[in-house]
PyMOL Python script that loads the backbone (N, CA, C, O; Angstrom):
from pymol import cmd

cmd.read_pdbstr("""\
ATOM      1  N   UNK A   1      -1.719  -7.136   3.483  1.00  0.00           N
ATOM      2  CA  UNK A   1      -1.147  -6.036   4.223  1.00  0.00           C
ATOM      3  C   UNK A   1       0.199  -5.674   3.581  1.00  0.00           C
ATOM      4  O   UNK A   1       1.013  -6.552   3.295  1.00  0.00           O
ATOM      5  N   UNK A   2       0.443  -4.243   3.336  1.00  0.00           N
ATOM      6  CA  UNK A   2       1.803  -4.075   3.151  1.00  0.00           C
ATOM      7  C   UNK A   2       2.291  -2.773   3.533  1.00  0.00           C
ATOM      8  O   UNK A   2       1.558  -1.786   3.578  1.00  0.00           O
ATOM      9  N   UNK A   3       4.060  -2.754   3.931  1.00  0.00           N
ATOM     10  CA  UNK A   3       4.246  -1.944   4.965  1.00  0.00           C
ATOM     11  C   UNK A   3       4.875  -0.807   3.789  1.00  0.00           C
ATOM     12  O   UNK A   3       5.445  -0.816   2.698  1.00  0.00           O
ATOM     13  N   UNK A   4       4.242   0.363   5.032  1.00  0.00           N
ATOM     14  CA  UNK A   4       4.883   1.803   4.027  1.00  0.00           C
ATOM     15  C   UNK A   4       5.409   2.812   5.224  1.00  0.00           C
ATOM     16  O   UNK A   4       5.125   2.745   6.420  1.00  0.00           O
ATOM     17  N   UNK A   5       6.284   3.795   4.532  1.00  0.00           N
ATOM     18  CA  UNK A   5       7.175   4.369   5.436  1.00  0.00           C
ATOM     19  C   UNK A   5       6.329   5.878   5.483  1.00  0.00           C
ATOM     20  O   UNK A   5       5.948   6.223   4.365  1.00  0.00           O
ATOM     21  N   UNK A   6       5.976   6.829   6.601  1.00  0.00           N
ATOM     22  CA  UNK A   6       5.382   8.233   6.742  1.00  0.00           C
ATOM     23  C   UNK A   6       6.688   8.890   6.512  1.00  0.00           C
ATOM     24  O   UNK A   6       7.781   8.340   6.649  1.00  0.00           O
ATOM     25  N   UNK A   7       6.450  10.286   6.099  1.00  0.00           N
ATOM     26  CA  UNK A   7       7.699  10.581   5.785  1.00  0.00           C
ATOM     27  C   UNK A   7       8.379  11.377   6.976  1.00  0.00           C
ATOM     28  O   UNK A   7       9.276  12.213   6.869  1.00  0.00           O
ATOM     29  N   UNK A   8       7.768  10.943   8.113  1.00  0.00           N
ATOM     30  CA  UNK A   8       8.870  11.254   9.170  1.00  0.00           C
ATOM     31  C   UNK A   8       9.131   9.979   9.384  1.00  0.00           C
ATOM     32  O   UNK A   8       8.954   9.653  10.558  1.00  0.00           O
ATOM     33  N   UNK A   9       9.605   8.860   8.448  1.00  0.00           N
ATOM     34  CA  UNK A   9      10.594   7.565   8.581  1.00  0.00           C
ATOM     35  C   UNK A   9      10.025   6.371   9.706  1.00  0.00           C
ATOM     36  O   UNK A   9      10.725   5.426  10.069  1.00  0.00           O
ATOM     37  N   UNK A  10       8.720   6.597  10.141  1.00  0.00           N
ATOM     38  CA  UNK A  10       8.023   5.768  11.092  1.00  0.00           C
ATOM     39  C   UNK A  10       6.998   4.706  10.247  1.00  0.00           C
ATOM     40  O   UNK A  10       5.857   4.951   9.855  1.00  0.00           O
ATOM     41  N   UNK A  11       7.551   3.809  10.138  1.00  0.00           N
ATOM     42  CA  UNK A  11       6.585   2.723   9.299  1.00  0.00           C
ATOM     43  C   UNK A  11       5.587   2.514   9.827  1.00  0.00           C
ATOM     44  O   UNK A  11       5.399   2.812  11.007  1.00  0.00           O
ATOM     45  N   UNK A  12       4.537   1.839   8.926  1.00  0.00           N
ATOM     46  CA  UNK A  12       3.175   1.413   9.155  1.00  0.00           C
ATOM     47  C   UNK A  12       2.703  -0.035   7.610  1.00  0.00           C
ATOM     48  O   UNK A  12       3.102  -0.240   6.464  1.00  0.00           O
ATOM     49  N   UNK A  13       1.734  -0.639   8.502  1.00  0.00           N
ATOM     50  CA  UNK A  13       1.448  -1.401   7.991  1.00  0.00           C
ATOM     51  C   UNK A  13      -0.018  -1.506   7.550  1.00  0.00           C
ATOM     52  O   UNK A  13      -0.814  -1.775   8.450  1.00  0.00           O
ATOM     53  N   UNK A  14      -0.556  -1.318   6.177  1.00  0.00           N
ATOM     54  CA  UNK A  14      -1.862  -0.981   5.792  1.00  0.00           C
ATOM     55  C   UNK A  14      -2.348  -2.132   5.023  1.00  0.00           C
ATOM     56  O   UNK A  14      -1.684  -2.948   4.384  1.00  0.00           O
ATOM     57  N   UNK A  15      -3.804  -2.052   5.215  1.00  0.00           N
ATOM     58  CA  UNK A  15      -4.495  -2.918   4.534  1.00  0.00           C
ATOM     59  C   UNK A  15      -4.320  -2.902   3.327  1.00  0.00           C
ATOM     60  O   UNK A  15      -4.771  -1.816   2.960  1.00  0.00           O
ATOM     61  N   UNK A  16      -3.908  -3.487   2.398  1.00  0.00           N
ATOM     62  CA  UNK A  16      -3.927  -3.088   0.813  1.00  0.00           C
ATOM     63  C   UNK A  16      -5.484  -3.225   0.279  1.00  0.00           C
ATOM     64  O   UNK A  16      -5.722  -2.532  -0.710  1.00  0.00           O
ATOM     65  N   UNK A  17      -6.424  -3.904   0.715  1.00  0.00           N
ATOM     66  CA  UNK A  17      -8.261  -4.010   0.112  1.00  0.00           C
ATOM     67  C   UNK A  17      -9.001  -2.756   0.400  1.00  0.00           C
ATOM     68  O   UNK A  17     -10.058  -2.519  -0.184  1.00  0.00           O
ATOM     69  N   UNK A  18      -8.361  -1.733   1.498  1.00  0.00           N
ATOM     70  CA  UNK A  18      -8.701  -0.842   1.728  1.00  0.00           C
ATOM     71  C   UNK A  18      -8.200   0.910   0.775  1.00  0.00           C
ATOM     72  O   UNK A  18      -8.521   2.096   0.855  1.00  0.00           O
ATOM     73  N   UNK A  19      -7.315   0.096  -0.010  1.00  0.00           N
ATOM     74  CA  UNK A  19      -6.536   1.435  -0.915  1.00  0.00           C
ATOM     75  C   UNK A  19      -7.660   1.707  -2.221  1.00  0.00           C
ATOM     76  O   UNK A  19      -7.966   0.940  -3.133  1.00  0.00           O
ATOM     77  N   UNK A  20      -8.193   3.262  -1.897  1.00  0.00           N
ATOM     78  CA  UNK A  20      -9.003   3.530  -3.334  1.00  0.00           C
ATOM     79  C   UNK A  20      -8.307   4.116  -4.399  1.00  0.00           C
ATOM     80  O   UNK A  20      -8.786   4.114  -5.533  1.00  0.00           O
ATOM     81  N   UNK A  21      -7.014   4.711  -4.090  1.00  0.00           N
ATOM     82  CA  UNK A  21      -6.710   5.785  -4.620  1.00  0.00           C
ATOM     83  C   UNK A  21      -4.960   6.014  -4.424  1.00  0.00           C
ATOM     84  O   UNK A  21      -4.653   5.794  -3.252  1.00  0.00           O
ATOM     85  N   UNK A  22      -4.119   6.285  -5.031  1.00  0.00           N
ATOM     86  CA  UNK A  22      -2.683   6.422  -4.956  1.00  0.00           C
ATOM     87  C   UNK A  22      -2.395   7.515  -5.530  1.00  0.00           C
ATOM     88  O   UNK A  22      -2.752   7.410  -6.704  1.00  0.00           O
ATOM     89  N   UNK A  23      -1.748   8.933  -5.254  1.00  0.00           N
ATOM     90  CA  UNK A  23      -1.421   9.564  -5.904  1.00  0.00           C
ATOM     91  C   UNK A  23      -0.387  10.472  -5.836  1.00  0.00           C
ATOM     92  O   UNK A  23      -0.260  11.055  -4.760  1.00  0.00           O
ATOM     93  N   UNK A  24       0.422  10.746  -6.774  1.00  0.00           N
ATOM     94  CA  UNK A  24       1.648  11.689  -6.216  1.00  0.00           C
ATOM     95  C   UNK A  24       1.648  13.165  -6.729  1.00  0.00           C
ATOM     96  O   UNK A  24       1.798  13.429  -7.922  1.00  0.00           O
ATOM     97  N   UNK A  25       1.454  14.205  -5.665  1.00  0.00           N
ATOM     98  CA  UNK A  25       1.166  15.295  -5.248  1.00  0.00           C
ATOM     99  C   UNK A  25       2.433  16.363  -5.078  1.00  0.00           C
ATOM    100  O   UNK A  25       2.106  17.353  -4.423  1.00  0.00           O
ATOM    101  N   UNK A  26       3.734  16.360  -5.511  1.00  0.00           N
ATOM    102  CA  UNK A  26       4.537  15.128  -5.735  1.00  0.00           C
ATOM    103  C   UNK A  26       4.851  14.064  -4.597  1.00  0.00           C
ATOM    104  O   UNK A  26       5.318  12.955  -4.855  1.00  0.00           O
ATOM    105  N   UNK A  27       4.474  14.617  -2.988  1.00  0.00           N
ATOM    106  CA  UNK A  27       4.232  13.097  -2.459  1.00  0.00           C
ATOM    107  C   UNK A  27       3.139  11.997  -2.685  1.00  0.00           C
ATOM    108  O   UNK A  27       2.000  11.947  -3.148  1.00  0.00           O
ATOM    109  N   UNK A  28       3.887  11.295  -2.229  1.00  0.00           N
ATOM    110  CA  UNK A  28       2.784   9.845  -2.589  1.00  0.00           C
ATOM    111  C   UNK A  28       1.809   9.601  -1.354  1.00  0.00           C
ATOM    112  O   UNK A  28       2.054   9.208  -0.213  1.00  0.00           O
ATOM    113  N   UNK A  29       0.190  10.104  -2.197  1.00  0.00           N
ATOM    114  CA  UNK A  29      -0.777   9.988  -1.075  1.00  0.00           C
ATOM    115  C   UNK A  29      -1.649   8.757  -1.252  1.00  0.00           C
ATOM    116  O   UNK A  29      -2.255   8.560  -2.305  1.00  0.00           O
ATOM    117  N   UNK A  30      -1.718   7.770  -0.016  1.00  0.00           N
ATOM    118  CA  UNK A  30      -2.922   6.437  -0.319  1.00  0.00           C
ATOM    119  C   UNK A  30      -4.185   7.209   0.263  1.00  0.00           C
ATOM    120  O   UNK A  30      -4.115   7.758   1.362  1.00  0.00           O
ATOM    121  N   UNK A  31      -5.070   7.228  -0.325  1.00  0.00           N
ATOM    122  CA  UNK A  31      -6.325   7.503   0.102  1.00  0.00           C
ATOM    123  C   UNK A  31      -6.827   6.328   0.408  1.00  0.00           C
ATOM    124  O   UNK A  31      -6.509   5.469  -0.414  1.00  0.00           O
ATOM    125  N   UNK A  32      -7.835   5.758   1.726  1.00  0.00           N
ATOM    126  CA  UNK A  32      -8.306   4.399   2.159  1.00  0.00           C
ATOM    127  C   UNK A  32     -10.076   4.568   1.930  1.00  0.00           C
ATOM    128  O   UNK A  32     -10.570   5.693   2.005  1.00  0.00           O
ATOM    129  N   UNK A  33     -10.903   3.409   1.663  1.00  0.00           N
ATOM    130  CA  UNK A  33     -11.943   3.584   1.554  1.00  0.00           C
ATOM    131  C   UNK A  33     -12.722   4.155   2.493  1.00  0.00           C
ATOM    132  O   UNK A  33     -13.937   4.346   2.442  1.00  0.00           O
ATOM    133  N   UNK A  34     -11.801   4.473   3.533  1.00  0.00           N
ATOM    134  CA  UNK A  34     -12.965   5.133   4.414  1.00  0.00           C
ATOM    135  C   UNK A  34     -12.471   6.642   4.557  1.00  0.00           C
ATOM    136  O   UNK A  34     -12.539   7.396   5.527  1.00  0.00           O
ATOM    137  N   UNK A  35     -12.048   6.803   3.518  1.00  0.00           N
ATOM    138  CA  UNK A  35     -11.581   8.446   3.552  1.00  0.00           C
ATOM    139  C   UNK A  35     -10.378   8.746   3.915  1.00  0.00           C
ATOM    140  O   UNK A  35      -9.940   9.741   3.338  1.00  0.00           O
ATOM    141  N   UNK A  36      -9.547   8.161   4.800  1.00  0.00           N
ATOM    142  CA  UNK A  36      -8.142   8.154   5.835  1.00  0.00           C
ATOM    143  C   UNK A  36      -7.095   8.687   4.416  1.00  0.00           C
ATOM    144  O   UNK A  36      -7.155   8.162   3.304  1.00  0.00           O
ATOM    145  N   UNK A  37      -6.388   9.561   4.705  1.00  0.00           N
ATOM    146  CA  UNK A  37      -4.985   9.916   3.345  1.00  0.00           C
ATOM    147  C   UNK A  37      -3.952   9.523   4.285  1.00  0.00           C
ATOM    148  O   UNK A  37      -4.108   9.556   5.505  1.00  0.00           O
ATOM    149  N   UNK A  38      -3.062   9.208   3.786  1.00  0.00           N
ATOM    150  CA  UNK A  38      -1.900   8.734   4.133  1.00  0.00           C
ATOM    151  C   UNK A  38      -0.520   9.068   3.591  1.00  0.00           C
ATOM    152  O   UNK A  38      -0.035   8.196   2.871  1.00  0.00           O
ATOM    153  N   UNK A  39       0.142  10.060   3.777  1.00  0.00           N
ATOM    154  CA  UNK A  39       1.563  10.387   2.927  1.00  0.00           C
ATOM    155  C   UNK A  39       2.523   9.609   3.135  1.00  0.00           C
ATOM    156  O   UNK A  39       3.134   9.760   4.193  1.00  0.00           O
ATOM    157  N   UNK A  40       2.914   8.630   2.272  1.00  0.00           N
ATOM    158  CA  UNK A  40       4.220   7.642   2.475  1.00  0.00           C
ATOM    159  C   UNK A  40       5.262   8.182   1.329  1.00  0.00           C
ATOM    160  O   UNK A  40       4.955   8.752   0.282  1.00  0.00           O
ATOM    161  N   UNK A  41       6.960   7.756   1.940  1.00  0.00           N
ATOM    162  CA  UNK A  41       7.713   7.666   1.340  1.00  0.00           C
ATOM    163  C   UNK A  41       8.045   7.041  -0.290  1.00  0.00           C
ATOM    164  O   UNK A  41       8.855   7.465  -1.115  1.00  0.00           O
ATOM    165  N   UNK A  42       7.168   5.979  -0.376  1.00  0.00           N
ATOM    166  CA  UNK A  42       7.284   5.287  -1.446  1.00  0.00           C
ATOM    167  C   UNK A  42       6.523   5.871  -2.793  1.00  0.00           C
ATOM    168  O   UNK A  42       5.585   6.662  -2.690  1.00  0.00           O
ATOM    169  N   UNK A  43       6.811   5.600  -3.530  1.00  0.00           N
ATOM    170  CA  UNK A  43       6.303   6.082  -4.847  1.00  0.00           C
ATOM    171  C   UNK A  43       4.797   5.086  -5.065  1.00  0.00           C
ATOM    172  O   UNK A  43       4.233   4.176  -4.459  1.00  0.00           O
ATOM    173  N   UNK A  44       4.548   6.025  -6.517  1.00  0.00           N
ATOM    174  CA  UNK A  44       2.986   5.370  -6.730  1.00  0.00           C
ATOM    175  C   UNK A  44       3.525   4.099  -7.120  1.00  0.00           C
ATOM    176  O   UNK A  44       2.950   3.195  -6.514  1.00  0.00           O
ATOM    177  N   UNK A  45       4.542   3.632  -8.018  1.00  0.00           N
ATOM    178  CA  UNK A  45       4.782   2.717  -8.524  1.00  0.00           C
ATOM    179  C   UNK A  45       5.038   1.462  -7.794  1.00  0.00           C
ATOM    180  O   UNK A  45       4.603   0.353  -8.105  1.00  0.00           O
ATOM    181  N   UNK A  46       6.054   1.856  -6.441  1.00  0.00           N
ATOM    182  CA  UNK A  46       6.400   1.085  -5.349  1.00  0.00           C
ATOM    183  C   UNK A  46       4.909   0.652  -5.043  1.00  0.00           C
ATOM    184  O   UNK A  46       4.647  -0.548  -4.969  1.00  0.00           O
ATOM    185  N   UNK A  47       4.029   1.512  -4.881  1.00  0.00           N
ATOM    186  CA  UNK A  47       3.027   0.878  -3.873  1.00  0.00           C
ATOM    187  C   UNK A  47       2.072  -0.451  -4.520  1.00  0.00           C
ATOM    188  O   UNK A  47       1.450  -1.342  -3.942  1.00  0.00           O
ATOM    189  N   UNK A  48       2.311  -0.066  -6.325  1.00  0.00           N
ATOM    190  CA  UNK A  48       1.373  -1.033  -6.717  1.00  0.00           C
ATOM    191  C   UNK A  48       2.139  -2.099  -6.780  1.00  0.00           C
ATOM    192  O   UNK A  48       1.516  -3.153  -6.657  1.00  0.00           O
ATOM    193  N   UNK A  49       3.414  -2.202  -6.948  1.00  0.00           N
ATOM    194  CA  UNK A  49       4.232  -3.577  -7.167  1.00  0.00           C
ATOM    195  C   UNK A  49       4.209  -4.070  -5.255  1.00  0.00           C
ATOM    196  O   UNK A  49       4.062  -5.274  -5.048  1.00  0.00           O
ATOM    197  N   UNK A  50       4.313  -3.393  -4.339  1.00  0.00           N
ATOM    198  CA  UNK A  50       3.765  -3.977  -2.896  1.00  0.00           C
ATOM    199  C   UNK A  50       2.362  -5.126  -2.928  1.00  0.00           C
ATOM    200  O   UNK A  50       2.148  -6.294  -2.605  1.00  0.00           O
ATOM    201  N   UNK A  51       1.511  -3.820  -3.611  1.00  0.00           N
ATOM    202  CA  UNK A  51       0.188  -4.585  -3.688  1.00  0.00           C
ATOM    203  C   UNK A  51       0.109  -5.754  -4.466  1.00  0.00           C
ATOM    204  O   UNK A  51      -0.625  -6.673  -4.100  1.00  0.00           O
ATOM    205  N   UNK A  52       0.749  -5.827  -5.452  1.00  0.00           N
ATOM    206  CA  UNK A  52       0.473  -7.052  -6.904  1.00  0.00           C
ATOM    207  C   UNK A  52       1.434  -8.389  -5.761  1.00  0.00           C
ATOM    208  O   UNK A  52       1.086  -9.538  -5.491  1.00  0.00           O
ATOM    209  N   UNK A  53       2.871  -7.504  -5.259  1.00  0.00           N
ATOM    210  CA  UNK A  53       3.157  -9.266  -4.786  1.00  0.00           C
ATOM    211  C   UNK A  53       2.600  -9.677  -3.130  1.00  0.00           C
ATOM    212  O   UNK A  53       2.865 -10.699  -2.497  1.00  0.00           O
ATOM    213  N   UNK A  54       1.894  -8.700  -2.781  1.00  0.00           N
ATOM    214  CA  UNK A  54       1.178  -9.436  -1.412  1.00  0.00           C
ATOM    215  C   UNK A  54      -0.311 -10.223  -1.939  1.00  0.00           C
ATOM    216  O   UNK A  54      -0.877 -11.147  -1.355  1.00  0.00           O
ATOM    217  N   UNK A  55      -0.750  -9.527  -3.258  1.00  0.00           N
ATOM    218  CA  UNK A  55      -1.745 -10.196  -3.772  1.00  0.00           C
ATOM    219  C   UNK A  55      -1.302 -11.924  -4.657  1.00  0.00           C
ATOM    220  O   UNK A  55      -1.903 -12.995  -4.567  1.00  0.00           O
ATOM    221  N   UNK A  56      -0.419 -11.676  -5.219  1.00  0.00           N
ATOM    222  CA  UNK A  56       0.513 -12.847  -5.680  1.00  0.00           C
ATOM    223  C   UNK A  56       0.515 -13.985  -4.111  1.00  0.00           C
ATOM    224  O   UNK A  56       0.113 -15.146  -4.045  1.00  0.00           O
ATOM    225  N   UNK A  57       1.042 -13.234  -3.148  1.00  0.00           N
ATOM    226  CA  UNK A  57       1.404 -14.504  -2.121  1.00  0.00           C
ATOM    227  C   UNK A  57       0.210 -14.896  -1.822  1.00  0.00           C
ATOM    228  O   UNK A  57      -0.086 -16.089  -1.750  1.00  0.00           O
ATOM    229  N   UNK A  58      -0.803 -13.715  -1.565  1.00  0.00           N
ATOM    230  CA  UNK A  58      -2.110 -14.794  -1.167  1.00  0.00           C
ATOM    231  C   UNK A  58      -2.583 -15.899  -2.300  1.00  0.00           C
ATOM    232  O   UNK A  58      -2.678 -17.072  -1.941  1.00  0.00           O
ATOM    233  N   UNK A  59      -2.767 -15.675  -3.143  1.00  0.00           N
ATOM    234  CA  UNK A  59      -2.785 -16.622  -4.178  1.00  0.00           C
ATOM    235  C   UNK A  59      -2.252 -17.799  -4.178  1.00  0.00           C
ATOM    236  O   UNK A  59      -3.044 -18.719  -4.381  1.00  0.00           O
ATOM    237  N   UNK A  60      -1.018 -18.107  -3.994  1.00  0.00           N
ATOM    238  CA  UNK A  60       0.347 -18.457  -3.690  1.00  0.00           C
ATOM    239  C   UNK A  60      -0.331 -19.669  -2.566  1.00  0.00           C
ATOM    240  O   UNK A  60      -0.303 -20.893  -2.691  1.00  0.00           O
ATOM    241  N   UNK A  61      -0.860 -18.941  -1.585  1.00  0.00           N
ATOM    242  CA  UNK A  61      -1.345 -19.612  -0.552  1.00  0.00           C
ATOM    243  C   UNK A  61      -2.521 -20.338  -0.839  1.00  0.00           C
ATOM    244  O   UNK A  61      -2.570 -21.551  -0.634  1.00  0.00           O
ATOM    245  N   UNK A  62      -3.286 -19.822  -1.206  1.00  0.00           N
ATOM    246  CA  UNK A  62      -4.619 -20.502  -1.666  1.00  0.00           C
ATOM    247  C   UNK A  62      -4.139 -21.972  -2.494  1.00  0.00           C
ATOM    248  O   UNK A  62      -4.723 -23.055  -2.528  1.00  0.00           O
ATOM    249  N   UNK A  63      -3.125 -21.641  -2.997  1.00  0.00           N
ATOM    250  CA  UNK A  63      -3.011 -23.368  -4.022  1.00  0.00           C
ATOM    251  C   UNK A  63      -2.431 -24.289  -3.098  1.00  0.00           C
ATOM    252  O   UNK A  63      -2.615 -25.483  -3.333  1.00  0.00           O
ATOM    253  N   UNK A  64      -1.795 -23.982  -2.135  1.00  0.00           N
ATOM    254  CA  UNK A  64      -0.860 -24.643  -1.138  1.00  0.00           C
ATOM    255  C   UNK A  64      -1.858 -25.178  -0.350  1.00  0.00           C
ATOM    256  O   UNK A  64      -1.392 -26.195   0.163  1.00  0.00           O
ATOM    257  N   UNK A  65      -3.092 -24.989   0.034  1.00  0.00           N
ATOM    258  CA  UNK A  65      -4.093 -25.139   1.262  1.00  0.00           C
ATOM    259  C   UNK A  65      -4.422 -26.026   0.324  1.00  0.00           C
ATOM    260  O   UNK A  65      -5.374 -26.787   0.500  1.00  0.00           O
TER     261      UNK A  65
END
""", "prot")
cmd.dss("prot")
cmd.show_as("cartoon", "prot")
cmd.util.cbc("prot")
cmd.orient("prot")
């Protein structure tokens, strides 16, 4: 999961396994596998370095268990 800001400044917290698509329009839109778009504050770039270190911690976790 990682959290992103709408750009009326109201956060949300999204599945990251569910992201097909990132793109900046010049806003930054997540498209979700089930079709859902999403306009967040953050850039395309922000969103993949979100995704790489929530994917990192699960990992992270898996060696610890």
């Amino acid at each position: 999961m990682i959290d992103v800001t709408r750009l009326n400044g109201k956060e949300l917290t999204i599945n990251c396994e569910l992201i097909e698509l990132v793109e900046e329009t010049p806003d930054t839109v997540i498209t979700l596998t089930t079709g859902k778009k999403i306009i967040v504050k953050e850039s395309r770039q922000m969103i993949k370095n979100l995704v790489k270190s929530y994917k990192r911690e699960c990992s992270s976790m898996d060696i610890i268990e």
